[in-house]
N, C-alpha and C positions, 0 to 999 in steps of 0.2 A: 545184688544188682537191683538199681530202680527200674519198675515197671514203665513202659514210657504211659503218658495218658492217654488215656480210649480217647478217640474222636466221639467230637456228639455227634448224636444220629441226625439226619436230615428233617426240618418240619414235617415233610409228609410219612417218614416212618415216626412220627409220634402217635399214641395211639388218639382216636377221633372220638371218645369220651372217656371221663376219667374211669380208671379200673377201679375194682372191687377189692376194697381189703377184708380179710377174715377179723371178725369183730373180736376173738380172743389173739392178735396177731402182735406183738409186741416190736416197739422201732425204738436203735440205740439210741441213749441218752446224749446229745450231746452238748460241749458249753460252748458259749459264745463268746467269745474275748474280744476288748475292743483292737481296733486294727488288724483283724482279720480280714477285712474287706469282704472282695468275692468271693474269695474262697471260703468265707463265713455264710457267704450268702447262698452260692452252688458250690458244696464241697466236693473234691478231687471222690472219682470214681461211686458217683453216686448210680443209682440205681435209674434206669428209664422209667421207671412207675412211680418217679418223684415227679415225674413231668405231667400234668395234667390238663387237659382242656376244660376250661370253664367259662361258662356264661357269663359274658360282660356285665348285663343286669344285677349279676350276684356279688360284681368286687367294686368297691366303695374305696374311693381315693383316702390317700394318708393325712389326719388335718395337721400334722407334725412334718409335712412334705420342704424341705429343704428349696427346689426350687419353686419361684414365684412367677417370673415370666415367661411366656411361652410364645414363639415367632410363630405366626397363624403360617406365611409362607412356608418355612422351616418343615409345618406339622402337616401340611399339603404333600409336599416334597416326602415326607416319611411314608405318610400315608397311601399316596401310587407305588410308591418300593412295595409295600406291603401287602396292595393287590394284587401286586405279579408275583410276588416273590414268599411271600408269610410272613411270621416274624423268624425272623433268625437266632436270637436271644430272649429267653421266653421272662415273663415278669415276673417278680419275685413276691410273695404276696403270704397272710399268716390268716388262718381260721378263725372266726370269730364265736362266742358261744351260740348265735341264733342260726350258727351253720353255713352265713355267709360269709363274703372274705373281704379283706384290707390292705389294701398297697401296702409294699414296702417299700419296692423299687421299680420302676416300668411308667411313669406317668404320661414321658410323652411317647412310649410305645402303646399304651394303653389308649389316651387321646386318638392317636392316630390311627389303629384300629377300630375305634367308633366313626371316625370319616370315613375310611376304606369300605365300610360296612361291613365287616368283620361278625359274628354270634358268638366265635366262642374265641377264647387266646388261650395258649400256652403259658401255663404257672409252675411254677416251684413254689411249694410251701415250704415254708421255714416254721419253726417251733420258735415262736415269740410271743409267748403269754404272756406278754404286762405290755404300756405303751411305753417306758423305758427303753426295753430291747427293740422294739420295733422302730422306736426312733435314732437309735442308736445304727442301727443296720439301714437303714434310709439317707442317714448320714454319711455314714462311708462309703458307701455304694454310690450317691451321688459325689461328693469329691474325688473319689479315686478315678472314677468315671470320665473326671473333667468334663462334665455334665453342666455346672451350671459357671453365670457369669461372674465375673471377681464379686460382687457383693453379695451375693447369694454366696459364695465360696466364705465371704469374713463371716455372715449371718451362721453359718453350719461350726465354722469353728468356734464365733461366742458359744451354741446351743450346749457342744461338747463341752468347752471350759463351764457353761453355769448348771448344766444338767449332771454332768459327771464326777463334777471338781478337779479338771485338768488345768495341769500347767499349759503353759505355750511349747516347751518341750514335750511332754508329754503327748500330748495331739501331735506334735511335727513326727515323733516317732511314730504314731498310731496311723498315719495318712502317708506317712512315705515322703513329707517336706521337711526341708532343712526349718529351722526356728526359726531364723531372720525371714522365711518363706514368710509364716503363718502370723510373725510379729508384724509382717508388710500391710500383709491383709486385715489384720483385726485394726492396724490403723485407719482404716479407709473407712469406718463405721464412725469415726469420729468428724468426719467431710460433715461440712453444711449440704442441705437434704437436697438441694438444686444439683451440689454438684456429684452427689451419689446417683440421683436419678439418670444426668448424663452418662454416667457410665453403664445404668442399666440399657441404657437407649442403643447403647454404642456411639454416642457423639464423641466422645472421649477415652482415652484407651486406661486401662490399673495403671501405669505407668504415668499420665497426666495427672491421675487420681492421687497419687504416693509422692506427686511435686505438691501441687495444691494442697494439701496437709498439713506441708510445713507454715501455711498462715492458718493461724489459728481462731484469729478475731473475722466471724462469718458474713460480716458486709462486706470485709475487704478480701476475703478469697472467692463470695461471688462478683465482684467487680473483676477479677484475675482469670475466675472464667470466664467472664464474657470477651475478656481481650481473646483467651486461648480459642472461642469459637468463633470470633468474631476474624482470627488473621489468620485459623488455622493453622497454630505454632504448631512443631514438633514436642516430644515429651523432650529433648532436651532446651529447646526454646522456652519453652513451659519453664525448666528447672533457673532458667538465667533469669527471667521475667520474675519469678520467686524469690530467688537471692537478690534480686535488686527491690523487690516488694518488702524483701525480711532487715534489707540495712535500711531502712526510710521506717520503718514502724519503731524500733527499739529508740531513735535520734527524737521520735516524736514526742515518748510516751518518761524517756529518763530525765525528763526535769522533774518528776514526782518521786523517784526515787531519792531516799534518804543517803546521807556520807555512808551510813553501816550498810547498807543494802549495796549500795553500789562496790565496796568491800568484798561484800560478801559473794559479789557474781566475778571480781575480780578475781576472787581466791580459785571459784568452780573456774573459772575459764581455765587457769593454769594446772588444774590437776588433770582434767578432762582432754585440757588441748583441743578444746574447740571452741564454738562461740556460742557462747550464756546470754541470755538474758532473764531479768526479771522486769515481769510486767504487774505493775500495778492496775490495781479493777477497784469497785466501790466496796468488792463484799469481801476486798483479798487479796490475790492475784494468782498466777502463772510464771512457774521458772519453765523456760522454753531452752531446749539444747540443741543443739542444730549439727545435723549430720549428712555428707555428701555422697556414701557409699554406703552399702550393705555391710562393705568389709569394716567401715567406721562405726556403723549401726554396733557389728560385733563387737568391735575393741572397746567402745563405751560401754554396754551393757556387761562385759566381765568387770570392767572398773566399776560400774557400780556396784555390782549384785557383791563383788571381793568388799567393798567397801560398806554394805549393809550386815556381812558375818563378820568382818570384825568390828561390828559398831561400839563394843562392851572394851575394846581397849583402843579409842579411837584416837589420833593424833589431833593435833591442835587444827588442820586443815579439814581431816575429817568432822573437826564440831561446826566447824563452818559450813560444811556441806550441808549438816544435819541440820542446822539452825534455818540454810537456806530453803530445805525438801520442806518445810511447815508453811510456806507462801505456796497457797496452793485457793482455788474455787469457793473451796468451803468453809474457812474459817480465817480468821483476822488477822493478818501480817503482824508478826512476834519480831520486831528488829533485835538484834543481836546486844548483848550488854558487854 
C-alpha cells in the first residue's frame, strides 16, 4: 500500500535559521532526469531540514532565468500576500562554491519578498553542480508552473531543444504537452519582433500570435497587426483576415514562378491536400504549406516525417517533393529537370 503524502509543514513551523549539519554527515545521491519537474525539484517525502531560511543578500538570481517580464502590479499584489501570510512555496535555489546561493526557481517569490521587506526566505537546495542542471531545473519548473507568458514558454523550449538536443517530441513528453502543443509555440519565435512583443504586453492573445504566423513576409504581417489592434479582431477574425491576406500574396508573387515550379507546388498540393505555395525571394525562396487545425498540423507532419524515412525508395511524386523542400532562404532555387 502507498503511503499517502505528508502534508508540508506550515511556514511558521519551519525552522527560523538554517540547521546544522554534522560535517562527516553523508546525503543520498540523487539523478536528476529531464522532466521530472517538481518533483525533481522538491522530491516526495523529503526531510524539513531541506527547508532553509536564508538571507536574501546571500541568493543571487539565475542569469539562465527562463522568465523575462515581470508585471510591477502583479509583484505588489504578491508581495502584500506575503507580508500577511509568508511564503507558502519556498524557492528552490543550488550552493555556489564561495558558499553563497543561485536561483533556480522562485524569481518572482524572491522579488516580492524584497518589496515585502522580508531578510530571510524559505529555500530548498537542490544538488546542481554545473549551469546545465541548473538550467535545466529553472526550465521545467517554470513551464510546468505555467509561470511564464506564451513567448517566454516558446523561448524555454528552444533553450531545451539547443541546450539538450531535444526533439519537439521529446520535450512535449518531458513538460507534459502534446507535440503539436510545443510545435505551436516554437512557431511563434518566428513572428516579426512587433508582433512578439504584443504578445508579451498582453495586446494580443498566443492564439492571434499562431494566426499571424501564417504570413511570413514581416512588413505584411505587421500591417495585419495593426488592423488586428487597431479593430480589436477576435483570434478567429484574425484567422479570416489571414486567409484572406494568404490568397492575395501567393496571386501577387506567381508570375515569377517558373512552368517546373509551378509543377512542382501542384504536385505538393495533391499529396499534402492542402494549399502550397512557393514563393520566390532574390536569395531563393520559401515553400509555405498552410494549415487550418492542429489536427491538420498532425495529419501533415506524419505525411511528411513517413515521407522523409522512406526518401531512399522514393516514388516519382516523392522526388517532387524533395526537389521542391531545396527552395528554401538559403540557397538558390534548383528548378526540377
Amino acid at each position: 500500500m502507498t503511503r499517502p503524502r505528508a502534508a508540508r509543514p506550515p511556514i511558521a513551523n519551519w525552522p527560523a535559521r538554517s540547521p546544522r549539519v554534522a560535517s562527516n554527515a553523508t546525503r543520498p545521491t540523487r539523478s536528476f532526469g529531464l522532466g521530472r519537474g517538481l518533483d525533481a525539484l522538491i522530491p516526495r517525502g523529503r526531510d524539513e531540514r531541506a527547508v532553509l531560511e536564508i538571507a536574501l543578500d546571500r541568493i543571487e538570481r539565475n542569469p539562465n532565468q527562463p522568465r523575462t517580464a515581470f508585471d510591477d502590479d502583479q509583484l505588489g499584489e504578491l508581495a502584500a500576500s506575503i507580508a500577511v501570510h509568508g511564503i507558502l512555496q519556498p524557492i528552490v535555489a543550488r550552493t555556489l562554491a564561495d558558499g553563497t546561493y543561485q536561483l533556480i526557481a522562485g524569481e518572482r517569490r524572491l522579488r516580492a519578498a524584497r518589496m515585502a521587506g522580508l531578510d530571510t526566505v524559505p529555500v530548498v537546495i537542490r544538488d546542481a553542480n554545473d549551469d546545465e542542471t541548473s538550467l535545466e531545473l529553472a526550465l521545467i519548473e517554470n513551464i510546468q508552473r505555467e509561470d511564464l507568458n506564451a513567448i517566454e514558454t516558446a523561448l524555454a523550449y528552444r533553450q531545451l531543444i539547443d541546450h539538450f538536443g531535444l526533439t519537439h517530441e521529446s520535450v512535449a513528453r518531458q513538460v507534459g504537452k502534446s507535440r503539436v502543443a510545443v510545435t505551436n509555440a516554437l512557431r511563434l519565435l518566428d513572428l516579426a519582433a512587433e508582433t512578439r512583443q504584443a504578445i508579451v504586453e498582453g495586446r494580443i492573445s498566443e492564439g492571434h500570435g499562431r494566426a499571424l504566423a501564417a504570413i511570413t513576409i514581416p512588413e505584411l504581417q505587421r500591417a495585419a497587426l495593426s488592423v488586428v489592434l487597431g479593430r480589436a479582431l477576435s483570434v478567429r477574425q484574425t484567422e479570416e483576415l489571414v486567409r484572406r491576406k494568404r490568397d492575395e500574396e501567393p496571386a501577387r508573387e506567381r508570375k515569377s514562378l517558373s512552368h517546373d515550379l509551378q509543377d512542382v507546388e501542384a504536385q505538393l498540393r495533391g499529396m499534402l491536400a492542402t494549399k502550397v505555395g512557393i514563393v520566390r525571394t532574390r536569395r531563393g525562396g520559401r515553400l509555405v504549406i498552410d494549415f487550418y487545425s492542429d489536427e491538420e498540423l498532425d495529419r501533415l507532419y506524419s505525411i511528411i516525417t513517413r515521407g522523409a524515412g522512406a526518401a531512399n525508395g522514393a516514388t516519382a511524386g516523392e522526388s517532387a517533393a524533395g526537389q521542391a523542400a531545396s527552395v528554401h532562404s538559403d540557397q538558390e532555387v534548383a528548378p526540377p529537370t
